[in-house]
C-alpha positions as CSV (number, residue, x, y, z in Angstrom):
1,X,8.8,86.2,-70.6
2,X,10.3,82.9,-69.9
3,X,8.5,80.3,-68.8
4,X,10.1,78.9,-65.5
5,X,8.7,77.6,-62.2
6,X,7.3,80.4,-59.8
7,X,6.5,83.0,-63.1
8,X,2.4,84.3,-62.9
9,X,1.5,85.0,-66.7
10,X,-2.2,84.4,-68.2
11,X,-2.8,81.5,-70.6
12,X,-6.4,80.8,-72.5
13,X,-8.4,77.7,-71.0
14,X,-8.5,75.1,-74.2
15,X,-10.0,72.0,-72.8
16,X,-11.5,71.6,-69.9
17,X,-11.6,67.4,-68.1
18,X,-13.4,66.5,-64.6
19,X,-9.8,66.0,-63.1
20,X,-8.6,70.0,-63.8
21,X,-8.0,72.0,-67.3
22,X,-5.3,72.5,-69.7
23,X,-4.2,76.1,-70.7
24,X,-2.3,77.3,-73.6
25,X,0.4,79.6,-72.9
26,X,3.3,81.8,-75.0
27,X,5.5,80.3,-77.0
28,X,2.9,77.0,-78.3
29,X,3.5,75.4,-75.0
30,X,0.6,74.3,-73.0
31,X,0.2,73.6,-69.1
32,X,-2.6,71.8,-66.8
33,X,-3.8,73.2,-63.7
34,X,-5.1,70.3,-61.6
35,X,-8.5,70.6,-59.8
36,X,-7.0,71.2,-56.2
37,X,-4.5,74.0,-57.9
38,X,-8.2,76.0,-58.8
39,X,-9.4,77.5,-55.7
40,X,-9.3,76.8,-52.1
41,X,-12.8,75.6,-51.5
42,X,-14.0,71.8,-52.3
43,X,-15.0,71.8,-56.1
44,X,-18.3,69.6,-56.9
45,X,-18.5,70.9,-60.8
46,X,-15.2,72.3,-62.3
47,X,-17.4,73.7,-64.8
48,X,-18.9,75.5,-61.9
49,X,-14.9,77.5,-61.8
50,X,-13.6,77.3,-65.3
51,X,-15.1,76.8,-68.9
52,X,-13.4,76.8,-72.5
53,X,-11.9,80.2,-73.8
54,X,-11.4,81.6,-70.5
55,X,-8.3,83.7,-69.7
56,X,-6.8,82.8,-66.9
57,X,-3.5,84.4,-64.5
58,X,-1.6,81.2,-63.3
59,X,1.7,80.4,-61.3
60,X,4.1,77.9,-62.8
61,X,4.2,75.3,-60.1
62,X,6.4,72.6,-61.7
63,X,7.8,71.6,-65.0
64,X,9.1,68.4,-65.7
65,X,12.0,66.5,-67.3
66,X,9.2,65.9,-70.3
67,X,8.4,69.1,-70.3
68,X,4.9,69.1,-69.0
69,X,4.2,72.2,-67.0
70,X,2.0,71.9,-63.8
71,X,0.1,75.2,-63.1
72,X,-1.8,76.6,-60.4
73,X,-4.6,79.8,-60.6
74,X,-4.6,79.4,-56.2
75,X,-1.2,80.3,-56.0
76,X,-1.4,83.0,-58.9
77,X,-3.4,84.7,-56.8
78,X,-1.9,84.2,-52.9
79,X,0.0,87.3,-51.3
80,X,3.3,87.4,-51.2
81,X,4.8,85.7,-48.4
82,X,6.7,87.6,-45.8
83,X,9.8,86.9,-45.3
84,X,10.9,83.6,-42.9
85,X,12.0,84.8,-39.7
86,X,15.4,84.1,-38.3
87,X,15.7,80.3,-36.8
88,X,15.9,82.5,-33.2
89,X,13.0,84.1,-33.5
90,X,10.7,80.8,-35.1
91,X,8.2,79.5,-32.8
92,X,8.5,75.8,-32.3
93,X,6.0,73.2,-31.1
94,X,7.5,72.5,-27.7
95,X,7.2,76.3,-26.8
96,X,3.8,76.4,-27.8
97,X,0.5,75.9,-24.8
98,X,-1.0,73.4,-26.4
99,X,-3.3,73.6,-23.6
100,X,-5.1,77.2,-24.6
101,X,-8.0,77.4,-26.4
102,X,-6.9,80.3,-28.7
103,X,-6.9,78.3,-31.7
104,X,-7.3,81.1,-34.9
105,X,-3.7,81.8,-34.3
106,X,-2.0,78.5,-34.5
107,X,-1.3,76.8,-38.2
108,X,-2.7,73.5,-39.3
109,X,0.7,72.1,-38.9
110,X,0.4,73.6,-35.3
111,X,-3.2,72.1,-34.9
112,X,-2.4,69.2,-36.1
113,X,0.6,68.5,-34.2
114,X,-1.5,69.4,-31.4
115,X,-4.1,66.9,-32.3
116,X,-1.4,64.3,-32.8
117,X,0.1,64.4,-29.1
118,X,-2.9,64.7,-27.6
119,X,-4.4,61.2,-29.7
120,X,-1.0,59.4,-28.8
121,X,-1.4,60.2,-25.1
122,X,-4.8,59.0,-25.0
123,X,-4.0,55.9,-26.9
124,X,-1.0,55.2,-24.9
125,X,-3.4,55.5,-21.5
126,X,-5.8,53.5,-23.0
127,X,-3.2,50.7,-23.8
128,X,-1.9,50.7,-20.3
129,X,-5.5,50.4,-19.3
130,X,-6.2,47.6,-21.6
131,X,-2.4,45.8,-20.3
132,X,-3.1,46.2,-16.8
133,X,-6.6,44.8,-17.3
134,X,-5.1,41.5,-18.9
135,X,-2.0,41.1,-16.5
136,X,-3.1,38.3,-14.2
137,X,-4.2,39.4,-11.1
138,X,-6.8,38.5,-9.3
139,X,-9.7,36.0,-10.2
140,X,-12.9,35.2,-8.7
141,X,-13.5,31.0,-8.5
142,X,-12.6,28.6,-11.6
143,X,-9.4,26.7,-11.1
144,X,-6.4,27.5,-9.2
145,X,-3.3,27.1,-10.9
């Protein structure tokens, strides 16, 4: 098998560093799997996830113009994505209630965007707040002008 970006094959864990762990694969090459590209969860101890000797099923994430190969053992083991639905039948963020509570079926992207216009509302109705507080107006005694 060849080794190109998107393959899953199984490499043997040879060192192991606090920033992620470097696996040797076919053909004398070698690849590192960075610490986020282990599991989902937050990792405290990678030793906790992955030791010397182990055998490991990774994805080929990237390989470079040096030749360094960037793997992933998260994405080895995803599901395969279904397949994109037509540009018709995509949901976009302006046709989505923003205003519902049913949050488990929205993305991050979708939460987040969510998030995002409801923070620059606020903060644009607390600037006008702040402007119209500062425009002039009205002042008790001191000087007239």
């Amino acid at each position: 098998m060849s080794l190109e970006v998107g393959s899953i094959i199984k490499g043997k864990v040879t060192s192991v560093m606090p920033f992620g762990a470097f696996v040797s694969l076919e053909g004398n090459k070698s690849g590192m799997i960075h610490i986020s590209e282990i599991t989902n969860e937050y990792i405290n101890d990678i030793n906790d996830y992955i030791k010397n000797g182990d055998i490991v099923k990774v994805r080929i994430i990237g390989i470079d113009k040096a030749g360094k190969i960037s793997l992933s053992i998260k994405k080895a083991l995803e599901k395969k994505k279904e397949p994109e639905l037509p540009v018709s039948e995509k949901v976009r963020p302006a046709d989505i209630d923003w205003w519902t509570k049913n949050d488990e079926n929205l993305s991050f992207e979708d939460k987040l965007s969510r998030f995002k216009k409801d923070s620059d509302e606020r903060m644009l109705a607390l600037k006008r707040s702040k402007e119209s507080k500062r425009s002039g107006g009205y002042h008790r005694g001191g000087n007239s002008y």
